[in-house]
N, C-alpha and C positions, 0 to 999 in steps of 0.2 A: 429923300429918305424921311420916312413919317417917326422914325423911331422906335418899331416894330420889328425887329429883322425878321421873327416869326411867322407874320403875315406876310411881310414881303417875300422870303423866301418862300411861303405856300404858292403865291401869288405868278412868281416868277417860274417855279418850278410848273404849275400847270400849263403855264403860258407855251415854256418847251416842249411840254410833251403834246402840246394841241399841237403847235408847229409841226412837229416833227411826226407826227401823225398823218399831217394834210399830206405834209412832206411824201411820205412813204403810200399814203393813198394816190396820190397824182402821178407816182413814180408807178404803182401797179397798173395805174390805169391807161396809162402809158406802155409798158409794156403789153399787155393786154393786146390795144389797138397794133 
């Protein structure tokens, strides 16, 4: 913890949503094939 919750939480929240992105990309592309 840097002491930011601010940044952390920006930080973290993109973090999810890239995840969870790949997530749902590998899941199409999967379906797909």
């Amino acid at each position: 913890m840097t002491g930011n919750p601010l940044i952390d939480d920006t930080t973290g929240s993109q973090t999810v949503i890239s995840h969870a992105h790949a997530e749902i990309h590998a899941g199409k592309s999967f379906m797909a094939d």
